[in-house]
Each structure stands twice: as structure tokens, then as C-alpha cells.
C-alpha positions, -999 to 999 in steps of 0.1 A, spaced: 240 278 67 253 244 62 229 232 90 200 245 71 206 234 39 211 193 54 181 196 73 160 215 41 180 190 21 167 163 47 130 173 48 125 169 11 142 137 10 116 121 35 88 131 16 102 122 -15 110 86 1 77 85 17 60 91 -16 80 62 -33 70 40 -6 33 50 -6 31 43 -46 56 9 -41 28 -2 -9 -3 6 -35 11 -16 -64 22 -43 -40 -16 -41 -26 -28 -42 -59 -10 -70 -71 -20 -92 -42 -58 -81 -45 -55 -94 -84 -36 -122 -76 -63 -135 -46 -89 -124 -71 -79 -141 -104 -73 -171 -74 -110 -171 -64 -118 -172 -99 -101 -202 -109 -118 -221 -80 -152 -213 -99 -162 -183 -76 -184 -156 -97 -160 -119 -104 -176 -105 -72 -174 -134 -52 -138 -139 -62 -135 -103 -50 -153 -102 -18 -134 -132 -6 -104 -116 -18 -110 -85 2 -121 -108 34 -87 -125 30 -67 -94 23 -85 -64 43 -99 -38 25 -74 -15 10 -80 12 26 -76 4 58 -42 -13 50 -33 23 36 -44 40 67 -25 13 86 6 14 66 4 55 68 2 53 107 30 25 109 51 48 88 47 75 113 60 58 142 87 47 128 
């Protein structure tokens, strides 16, 4: 009984943890795209300039979400 319950117990702690990492990766992500993008703009790029070169430097974020998903797996 006790084993189940620790490994129940266990199961729903990952995917709670996994979920606060997924949202803490997605503002992080988000931070860095508005921070490269408010960069480009201050350098005299247009909004979507400032935002493609942004997204050349950065990756496109989905990707980098599929990425971090797979790394998160393996580990």
C-alpha cells in the first residue's frame, strides 16, 4: 500500500514539476524574444524587422519548445 501511494504520490509530482517548468521555459522564451526585439528596435530596425532578426538570433519558439520537451525527456 505504501509503495503505491509513493509512486502515485510520485507520478503526479513529475507532472506537476514538468508543468511548472514548461510555463517557467515559456516566460523565460518570452522575455528574451521581447528583450532581442525591443533591442532591434532601438538600433532603428522596423517592428518586423526587429522581430525577424530576433527570431533568426533566438530560434523560433517553437522549435525551442519541442527541443526543450525532448531534452526534458531524456533526462
Amino acid at each position: 500500500m505504501t509503495h503505491t501511494l509513493r509512486t502515485t504520490w510520485s507520478r503526479i509530482w513529475a507532472v506537476v514539476r514538468k508543468q511548472r517548468l514548461d510555463r517557467e521555459f515559456d516566460e523565460e522564451l518570452t522575455t528574451n524574444l521581447e528583450l532581442l526585439i525591443d533591442e532591434g528596435r532601438r538600433s532603428g530596425m522596423s517592428e518586423a524587422d526587429a522581430c525577424r532578426e530576433a527570431l533568426r538570433k533566438l530560434g523560433h519558439p517553437e522549435s525551442l519548445r519541442e527541443s526543450h520537451a525532448t531534452r526534458g525527456a531524456c533526462q
